[in-house]
C-alpha positions in Angstrom: 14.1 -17.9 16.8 16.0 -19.9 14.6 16.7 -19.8 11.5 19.4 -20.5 7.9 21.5 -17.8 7.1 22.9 -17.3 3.4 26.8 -18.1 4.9 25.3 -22.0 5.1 24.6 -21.3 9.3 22.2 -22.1 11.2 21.8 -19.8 14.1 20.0 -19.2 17.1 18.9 -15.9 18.1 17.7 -14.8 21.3 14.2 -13.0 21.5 14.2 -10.8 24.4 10.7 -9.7 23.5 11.9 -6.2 22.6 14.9 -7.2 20.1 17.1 -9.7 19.2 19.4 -10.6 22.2 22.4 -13.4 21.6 23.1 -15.5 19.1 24.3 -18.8 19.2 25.8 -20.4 15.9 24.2 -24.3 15.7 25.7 -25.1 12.9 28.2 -24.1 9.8 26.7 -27.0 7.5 23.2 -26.3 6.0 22.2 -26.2 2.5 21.9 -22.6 0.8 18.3 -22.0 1.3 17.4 -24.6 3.8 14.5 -24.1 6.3 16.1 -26.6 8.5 14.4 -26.8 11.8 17.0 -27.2 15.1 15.0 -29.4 18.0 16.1 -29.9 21.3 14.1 -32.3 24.3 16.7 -32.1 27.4 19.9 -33.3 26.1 18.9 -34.4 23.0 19.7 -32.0 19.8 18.5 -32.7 16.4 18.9 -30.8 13.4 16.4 -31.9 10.4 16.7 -30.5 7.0 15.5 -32.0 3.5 18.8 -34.1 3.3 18.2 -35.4 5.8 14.6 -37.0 5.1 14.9 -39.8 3.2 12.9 -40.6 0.3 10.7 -38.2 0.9 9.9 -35.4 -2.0 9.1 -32.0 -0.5 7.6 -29.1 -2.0 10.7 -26.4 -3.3 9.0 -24.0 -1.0 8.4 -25.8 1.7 9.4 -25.2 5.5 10.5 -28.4 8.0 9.5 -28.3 11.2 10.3 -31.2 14.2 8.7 -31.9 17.4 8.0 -34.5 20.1 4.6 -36.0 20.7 3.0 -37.2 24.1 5.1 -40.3 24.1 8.4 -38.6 23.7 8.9 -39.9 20.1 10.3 -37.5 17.2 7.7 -36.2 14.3 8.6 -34.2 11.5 6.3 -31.9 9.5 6.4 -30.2 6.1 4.8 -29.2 3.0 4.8 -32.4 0.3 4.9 -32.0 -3.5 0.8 -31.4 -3.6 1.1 -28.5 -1.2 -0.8 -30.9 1.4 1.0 -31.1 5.1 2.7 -34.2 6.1 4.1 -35.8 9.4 6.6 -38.5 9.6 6.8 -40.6 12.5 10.2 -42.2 13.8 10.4 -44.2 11.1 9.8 -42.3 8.4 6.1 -43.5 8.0 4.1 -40.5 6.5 0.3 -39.0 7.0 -0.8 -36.5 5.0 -2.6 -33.8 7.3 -6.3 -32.7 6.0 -5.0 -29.1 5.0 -5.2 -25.7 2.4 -2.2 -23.9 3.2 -0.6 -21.6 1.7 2.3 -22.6 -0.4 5.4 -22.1 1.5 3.5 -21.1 4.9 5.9 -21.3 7.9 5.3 -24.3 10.4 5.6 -24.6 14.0 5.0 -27.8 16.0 3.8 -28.1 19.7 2.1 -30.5 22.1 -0.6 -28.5 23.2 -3.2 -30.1 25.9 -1.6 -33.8 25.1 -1.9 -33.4 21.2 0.8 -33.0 18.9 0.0 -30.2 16.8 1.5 -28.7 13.2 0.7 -25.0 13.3 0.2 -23.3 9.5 -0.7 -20.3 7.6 -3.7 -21.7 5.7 -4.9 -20.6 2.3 -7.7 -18.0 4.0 -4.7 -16.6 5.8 -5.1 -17.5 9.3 -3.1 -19.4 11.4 -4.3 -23.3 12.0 -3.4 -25.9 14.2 -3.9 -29.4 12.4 -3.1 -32.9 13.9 -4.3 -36.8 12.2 -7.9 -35.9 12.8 -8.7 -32.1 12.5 -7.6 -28.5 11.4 -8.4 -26.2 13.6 -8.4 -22.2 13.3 -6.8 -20.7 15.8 -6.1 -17.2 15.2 -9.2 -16.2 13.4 -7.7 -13.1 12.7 -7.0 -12.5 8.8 -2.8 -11.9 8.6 -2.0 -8.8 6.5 2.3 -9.9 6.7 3.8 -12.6 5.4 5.0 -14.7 7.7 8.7 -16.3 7.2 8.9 -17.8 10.2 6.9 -18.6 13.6 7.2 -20.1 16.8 4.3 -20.7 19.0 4.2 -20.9 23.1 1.9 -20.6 25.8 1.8 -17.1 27.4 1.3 -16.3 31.4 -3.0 -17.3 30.9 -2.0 -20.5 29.5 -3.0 -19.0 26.2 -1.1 -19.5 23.0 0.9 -16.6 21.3 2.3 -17.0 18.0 5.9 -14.8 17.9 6.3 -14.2 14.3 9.4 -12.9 11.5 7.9 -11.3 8.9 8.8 -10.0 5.6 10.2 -6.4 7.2 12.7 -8.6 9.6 10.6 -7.4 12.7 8.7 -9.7 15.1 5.0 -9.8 14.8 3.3 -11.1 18.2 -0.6 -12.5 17.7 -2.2 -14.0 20.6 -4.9 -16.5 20.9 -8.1 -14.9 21.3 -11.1 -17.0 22.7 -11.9 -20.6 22.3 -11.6 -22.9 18.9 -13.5 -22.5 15.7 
């Protein structure tokens, strides 16, 4: 799990799906309050945060997330001014995503069955998977914590679990139950 600490760090700390293991410092240069999002694809490591999106407006609560889709190319994902989702491609090109989230919802990205997915809290408060052409539910189970942050990985059934920091500082693990709504 990674995530912004209030010393201006980002850090990343080991899940050893009982407690937090080790914890690797990324960076000492974020901006108080960021939600910057640290991506690595094999050697590559890229840290995105809202400076570093240009002319872009996000929303003041919103989240950044990055990822790669099928073709290897970088997409970033975050909650615009209207509350709407939006992914940029490589060059900064935006698409808004067909969503209701909440406002502030933690995202997660993941290519999942050859589609690059943004995964949200939505407004009904279950988790979603959105891409360019749908929104999906995919936990339809309603969430009673708020989320602050969530990362999202195939389990041992080739299911998805969602690994979740809530409110309390504690992990919350959800898996996938069933097919899509």
């Amino acid at each position: 799990m990674v995530r912004p600490y209030d010393d201006d760090c980002l850090r990343l700390k080991h899940w050893t799906d009982t407690l937090f293991g080790d914890e690797e410092t990324i960076t000492e240069d974020i901006l108080p309050g960021s939600t910057a999002s640290y991506f690595v694809n094999g050697m590559i490591r890229t840290i995105v945060e809202d400076k570093s999106i240009p002319a872009h407006a996000l929303h003041p609560n919103s989240h950044i997330t990055a990822g790669v889709d099928a073709e290897q190319r970088l997409r970033v994902a975050f909650q615009g001014p209207t509350v709407f989702l939006v992914i940029l491609n490589e060059n900064w090109g935006q698409t808004a995503l067909p969503t209701n989230p909440i406002i502030g919802t933690p995202l997660f990205t993941i290519l999942w069955k050859g589609s690059f997915e943004v995964c949200y809290v939505s407004s009904n408060t279950r988790i979603h998977m959105v891409s360019n052409n749908s929104d999906k539910v995919m936990i339809d189970h309603t969430l009673t914590e708020n989320l602050k942050r969530m990362v999202i990985l195939p389990n041992q059934s080739d299911e998805l679990e969602v690994f979740s920091l809530i409110e309390k500082d504690t992990i919350l693990r959800v898996a996938m139950e069933g097919e899509w709504e």
